[in-house]
C-alpha positions as CSV (number, residue, x, y, z in Angstrom):
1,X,-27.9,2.0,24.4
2,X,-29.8,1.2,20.7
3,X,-27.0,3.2,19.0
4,X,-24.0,1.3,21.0
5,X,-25.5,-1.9,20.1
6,X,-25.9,-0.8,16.7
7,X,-22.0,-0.1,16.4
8,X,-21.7,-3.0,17.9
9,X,-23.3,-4.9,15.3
10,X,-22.4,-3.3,12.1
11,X,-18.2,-3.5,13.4
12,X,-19.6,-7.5,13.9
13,X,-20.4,-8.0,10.4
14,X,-17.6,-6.4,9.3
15,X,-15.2,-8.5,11.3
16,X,-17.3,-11.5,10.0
17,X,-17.5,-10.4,6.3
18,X,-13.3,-10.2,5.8
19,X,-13.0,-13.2,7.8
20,X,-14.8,-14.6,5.3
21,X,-12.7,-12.9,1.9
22,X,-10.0,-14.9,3.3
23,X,-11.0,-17.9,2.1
24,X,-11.0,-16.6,-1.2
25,X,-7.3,-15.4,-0.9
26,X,-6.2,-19.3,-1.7
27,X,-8.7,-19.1,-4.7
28,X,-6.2,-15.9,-5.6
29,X,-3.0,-17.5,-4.9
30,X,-3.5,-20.4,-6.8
31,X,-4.7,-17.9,-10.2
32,X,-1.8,-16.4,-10.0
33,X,0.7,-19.2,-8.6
34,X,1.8,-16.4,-6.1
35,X,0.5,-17.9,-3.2
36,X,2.8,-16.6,-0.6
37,X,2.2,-13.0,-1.9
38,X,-1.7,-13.2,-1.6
39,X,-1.8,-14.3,1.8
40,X,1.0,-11.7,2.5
41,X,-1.1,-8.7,0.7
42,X,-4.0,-10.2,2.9
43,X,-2.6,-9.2,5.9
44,X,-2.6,-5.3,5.1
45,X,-6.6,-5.7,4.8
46,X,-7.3,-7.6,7.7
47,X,-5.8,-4.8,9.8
48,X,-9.3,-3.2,9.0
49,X,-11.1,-6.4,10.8
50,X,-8.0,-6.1,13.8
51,X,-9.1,-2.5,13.9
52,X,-12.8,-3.0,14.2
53,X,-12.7,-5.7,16.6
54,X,-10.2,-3.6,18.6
55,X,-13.0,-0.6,18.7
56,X,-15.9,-3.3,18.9
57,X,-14.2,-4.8,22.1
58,X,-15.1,-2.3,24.9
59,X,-18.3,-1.5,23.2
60,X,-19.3,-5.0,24.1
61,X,-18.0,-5.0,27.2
62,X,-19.8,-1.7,28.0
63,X,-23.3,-3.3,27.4
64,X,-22.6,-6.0,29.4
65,X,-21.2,-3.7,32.4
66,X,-24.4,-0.9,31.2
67,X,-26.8,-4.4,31.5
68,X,-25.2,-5.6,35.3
69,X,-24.8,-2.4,36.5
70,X,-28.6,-1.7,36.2
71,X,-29.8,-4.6,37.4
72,X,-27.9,-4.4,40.4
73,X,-28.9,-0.8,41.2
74,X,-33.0,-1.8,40.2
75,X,-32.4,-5.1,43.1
76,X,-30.9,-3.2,45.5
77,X,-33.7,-0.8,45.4
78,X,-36.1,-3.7,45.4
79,X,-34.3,-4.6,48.5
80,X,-32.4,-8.2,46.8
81,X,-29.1,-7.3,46.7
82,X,-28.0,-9.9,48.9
83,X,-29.3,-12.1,46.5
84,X,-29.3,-10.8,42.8
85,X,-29.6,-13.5,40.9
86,X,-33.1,-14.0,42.2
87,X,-34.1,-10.7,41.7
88,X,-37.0,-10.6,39.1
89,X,-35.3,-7.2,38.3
90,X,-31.4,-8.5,37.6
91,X,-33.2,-11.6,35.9
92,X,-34.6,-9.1,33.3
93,X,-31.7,-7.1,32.6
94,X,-30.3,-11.0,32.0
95,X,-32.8,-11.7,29.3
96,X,-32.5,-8.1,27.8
97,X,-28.8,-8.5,27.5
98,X,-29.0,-12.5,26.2
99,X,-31.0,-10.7,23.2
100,X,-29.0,-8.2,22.4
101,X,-26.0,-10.6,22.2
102,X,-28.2,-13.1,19.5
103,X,-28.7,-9.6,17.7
104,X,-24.4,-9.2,17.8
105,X,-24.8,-13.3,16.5
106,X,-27.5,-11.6,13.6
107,X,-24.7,-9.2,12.7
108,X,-22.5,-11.9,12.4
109,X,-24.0,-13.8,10.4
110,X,-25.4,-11.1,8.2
111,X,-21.5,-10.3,7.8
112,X,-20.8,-13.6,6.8
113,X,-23.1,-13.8,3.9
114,X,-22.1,-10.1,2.7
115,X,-18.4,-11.8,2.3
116,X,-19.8,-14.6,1.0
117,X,-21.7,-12.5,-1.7
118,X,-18.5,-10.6,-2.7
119,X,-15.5,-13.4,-3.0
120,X,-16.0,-14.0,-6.2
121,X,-15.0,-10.3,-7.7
122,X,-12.8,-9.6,-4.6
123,X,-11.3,-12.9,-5.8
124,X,-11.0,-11.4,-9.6
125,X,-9.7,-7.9,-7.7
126,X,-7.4,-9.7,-5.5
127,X,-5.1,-11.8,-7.9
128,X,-5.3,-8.4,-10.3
129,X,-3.6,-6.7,-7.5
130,X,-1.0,-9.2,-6.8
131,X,-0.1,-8.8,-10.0
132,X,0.2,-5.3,-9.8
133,X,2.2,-5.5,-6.5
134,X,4.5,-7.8,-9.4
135,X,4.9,-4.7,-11.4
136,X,6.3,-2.2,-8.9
137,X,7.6,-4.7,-6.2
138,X,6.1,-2.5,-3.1
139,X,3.1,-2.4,-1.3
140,X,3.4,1.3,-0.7
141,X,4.2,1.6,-4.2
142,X,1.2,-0.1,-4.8
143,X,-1.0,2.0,-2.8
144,X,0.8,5.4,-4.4
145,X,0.0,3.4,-7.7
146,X,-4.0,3.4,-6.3
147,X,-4.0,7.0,-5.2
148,X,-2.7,8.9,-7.8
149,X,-3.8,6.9,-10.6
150,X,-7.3,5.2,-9.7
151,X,-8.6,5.2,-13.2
152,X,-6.5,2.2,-14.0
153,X,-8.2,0.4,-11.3
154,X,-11.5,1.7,-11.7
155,X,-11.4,0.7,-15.5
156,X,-11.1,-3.4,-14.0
157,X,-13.8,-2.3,-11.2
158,X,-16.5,-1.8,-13.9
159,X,-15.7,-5.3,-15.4
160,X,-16.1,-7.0,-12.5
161,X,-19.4,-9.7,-12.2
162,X,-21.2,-10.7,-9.1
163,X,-22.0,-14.5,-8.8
164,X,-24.8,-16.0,-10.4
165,X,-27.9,-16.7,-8.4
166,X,-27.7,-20.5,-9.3
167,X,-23.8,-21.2,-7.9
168,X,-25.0,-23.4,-5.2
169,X,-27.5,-25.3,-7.1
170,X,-24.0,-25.8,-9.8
171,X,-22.2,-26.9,-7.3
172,X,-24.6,-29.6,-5.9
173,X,-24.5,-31.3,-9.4
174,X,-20.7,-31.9,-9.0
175,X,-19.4,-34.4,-6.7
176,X,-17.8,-33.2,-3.6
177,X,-14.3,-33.5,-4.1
178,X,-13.5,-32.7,-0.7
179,X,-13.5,-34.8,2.9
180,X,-16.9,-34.4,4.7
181,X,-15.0,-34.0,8.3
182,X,-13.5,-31.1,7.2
183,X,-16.5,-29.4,5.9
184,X,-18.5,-30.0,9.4
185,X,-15.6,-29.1,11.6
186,X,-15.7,-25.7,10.4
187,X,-18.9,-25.1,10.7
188,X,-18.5,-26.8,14.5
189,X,-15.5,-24.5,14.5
190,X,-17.1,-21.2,13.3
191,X,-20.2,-21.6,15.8
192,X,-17.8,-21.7,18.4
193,X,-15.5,-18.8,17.8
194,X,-18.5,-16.7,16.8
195,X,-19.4,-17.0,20.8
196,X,-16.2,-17.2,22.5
197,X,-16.1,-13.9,24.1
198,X,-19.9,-13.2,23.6
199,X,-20.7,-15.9,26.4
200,X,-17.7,-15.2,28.7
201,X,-19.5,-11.6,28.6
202,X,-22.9,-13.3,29.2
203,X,-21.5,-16.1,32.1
204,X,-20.2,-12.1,34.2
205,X,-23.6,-11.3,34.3
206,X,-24.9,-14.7,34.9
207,X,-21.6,-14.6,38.3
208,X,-21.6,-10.5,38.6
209,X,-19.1,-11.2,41.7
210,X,-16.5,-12.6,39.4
211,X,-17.5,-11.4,35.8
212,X,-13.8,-10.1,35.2
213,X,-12.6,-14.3,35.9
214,X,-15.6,-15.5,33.9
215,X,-14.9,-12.9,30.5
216,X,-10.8,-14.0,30.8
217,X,-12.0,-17.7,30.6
218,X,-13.3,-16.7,27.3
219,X,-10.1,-18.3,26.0
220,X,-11.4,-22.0,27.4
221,X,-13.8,-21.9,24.4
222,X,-11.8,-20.1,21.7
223,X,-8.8,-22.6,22.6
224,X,-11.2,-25.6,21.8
225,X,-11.7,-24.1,18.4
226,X,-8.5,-23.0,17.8
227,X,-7.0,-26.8,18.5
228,X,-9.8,-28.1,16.0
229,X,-8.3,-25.4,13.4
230,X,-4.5,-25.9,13.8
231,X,-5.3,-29.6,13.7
232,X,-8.1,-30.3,10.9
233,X,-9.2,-26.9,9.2
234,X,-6.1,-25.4,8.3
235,X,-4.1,-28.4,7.5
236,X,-6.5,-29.9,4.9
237,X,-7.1,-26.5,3.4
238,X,-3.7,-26.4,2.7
239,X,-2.7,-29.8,1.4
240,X,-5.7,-29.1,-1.0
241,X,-4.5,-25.5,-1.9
242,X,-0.8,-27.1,-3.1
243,X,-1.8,-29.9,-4.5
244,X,-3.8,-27.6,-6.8
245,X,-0.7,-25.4,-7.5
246,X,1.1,-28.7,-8.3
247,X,-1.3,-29.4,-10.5
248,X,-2.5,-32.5,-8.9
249,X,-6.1,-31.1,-8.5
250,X,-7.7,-29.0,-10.9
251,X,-8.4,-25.0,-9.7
252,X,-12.1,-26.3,-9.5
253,X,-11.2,-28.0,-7.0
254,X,-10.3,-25.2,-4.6
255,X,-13.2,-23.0,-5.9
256,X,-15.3,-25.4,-4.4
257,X,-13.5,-25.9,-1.7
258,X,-14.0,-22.0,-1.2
259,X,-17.7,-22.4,-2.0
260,X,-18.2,-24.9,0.8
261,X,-15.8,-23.5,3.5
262,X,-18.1,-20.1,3.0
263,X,-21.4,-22.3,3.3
264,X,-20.3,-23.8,6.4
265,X,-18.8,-20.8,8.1
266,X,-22.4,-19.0,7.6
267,X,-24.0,-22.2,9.0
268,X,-21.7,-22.0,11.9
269,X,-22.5,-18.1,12.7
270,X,-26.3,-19.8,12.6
271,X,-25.2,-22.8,14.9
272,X,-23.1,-20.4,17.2
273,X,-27.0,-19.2,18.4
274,X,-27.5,-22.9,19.7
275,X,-23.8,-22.8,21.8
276,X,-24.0,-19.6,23.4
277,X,-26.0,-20.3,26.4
278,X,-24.5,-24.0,26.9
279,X,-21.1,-22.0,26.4
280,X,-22.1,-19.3,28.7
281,X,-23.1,-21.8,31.2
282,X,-19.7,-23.7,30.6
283,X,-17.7,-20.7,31.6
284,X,-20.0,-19.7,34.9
285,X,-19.5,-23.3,35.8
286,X,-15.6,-23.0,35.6
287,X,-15.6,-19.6,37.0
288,X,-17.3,-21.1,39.9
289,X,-14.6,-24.2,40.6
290,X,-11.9,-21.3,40.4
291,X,-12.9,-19.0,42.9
């Protein structure tokens, strides 16, 4: 059970950690003026986060259905299985289960930070390998290029810098050249997301009869966020990103705009331990009114 959880958690932070590169992807695009071409190369690097959350998935799913599972077999024995939810029993698998899903929150935001600790040089590696991809116009070019010849890219590995300890307290000192809304909603936005499926998992166990309704309404919470994104995040980030490449902001600009985005998004895997019992709740209620 320890070592599933485990998984669990380290494929977590990984999701989390290249969710978070991608915000230095605009930060590449803009170096280079190849915009279009970072976010495409992008793509072939977050199939490792598709991949993990495809294996992290049923994982999850398995401690939740490990969790019920016991819980009903312990009340039953305690003679409550007509009513499980009052079983002292079930109720401790509940709170067993509610802490190993703040540990999965943990990984998250532990994932979070690790991206945030490398954009800068995966930024610097990044708009080297657009260029590259320039040079011999193919991405499996490019990654026969890699292969057989690493030294090349080992060479620009070695020259590579991690951030400075005092980056935030720079940044401070500067005003902030970006709209405050946009800054708060993803944090808002990242909280949320961070617990969509985690309590549709948690609201099964908390309405065992219907737990398969109560983990498909996962998408009642992750469609809230994904409205606020398509509609405030995304947009701004965007407008900003251009207007940089028109050379109507400076590239400052869009590093701090990275800077922030990354600040907030960790905030938000902190905040997402405030929304997942409220969510959680949300969904049971839900559930309940459907069936």
């Amino acid at each position: 059970m320890m070592t599933r959880l485990l998984i669990v958690a380290g494929l977590t932070a990984v999701i989390h950690a290249i969710n978070t590169l991608v915000y230095g992807v605009r930060l590449a695009g803009v170096r280079t003026r190849r915009l279009a071409t970072a976010i495409s190369l992008f793509n072939i690097i977050f199939l490792i986060s598709s991949t993990a959350n495809l294996i992290q998935a049923p994982l999850l799913s398995s401690l939740v259905e490990r969790a019920i599972n016991a819980g009903l077999k312990e009340a039953a024995e305690g003679g409550a299985a007509a009513d499980i939810l009052a079983s002292a029993l079930y109720q401790q698998q509940l709170a067993i289960l509610a802490h190993d899903m703040r540990l999965v929150i943990v990984a998250a935001s532990i994932g979070t930070a690790i991206g945030a600790f490398l954009i800068p040089p995966f930024v610097t590696l990044f708009a080297r390998m657009i260029m590259l991809f320039d040079e011999v116009g193919s991405v499996p070019r490019l990654i026969i290029m890699i292969l057989v010849s690493p030294r090349r890219l080992i060479r620009y590995l070695r020259r590579l810098q991690l951030p400075r300890a005092d980056i935030l307290a720079r940044a401070r000192g500067k005003p902030l050249p970006l709209p405050r809304m946009f800054l708060f909603m993803n944090m808002i936005v990242t909280g949320i997301y961070t617990i969509g499926v985690l309590s549709a998992l948690y609201a099964g166990a908390l309405f065992p009869a219907y737990r398969g309704t109560a983990i498909l309404l996962s998408g009642i919470v992750n469609g809230i966020a994904t409205v606020m994104i398509a509609t405030i995040i995304d947009p701004t980030a965007a407008k900003i990103t251009d207007q940089a490449l028109c050379g109507e902001r400076p590239e400052g600009h869009v590093k701090n705009m990275v800077l922030y985005l990354t600040v907030t998004r960790f905030l938000g895997t902190v905040l997402a331990q405030v929304f997942f019992i409220p969510a959680a709740l949300l969904i049971r209620y839900v559930t309940q009114i459907i069936v």
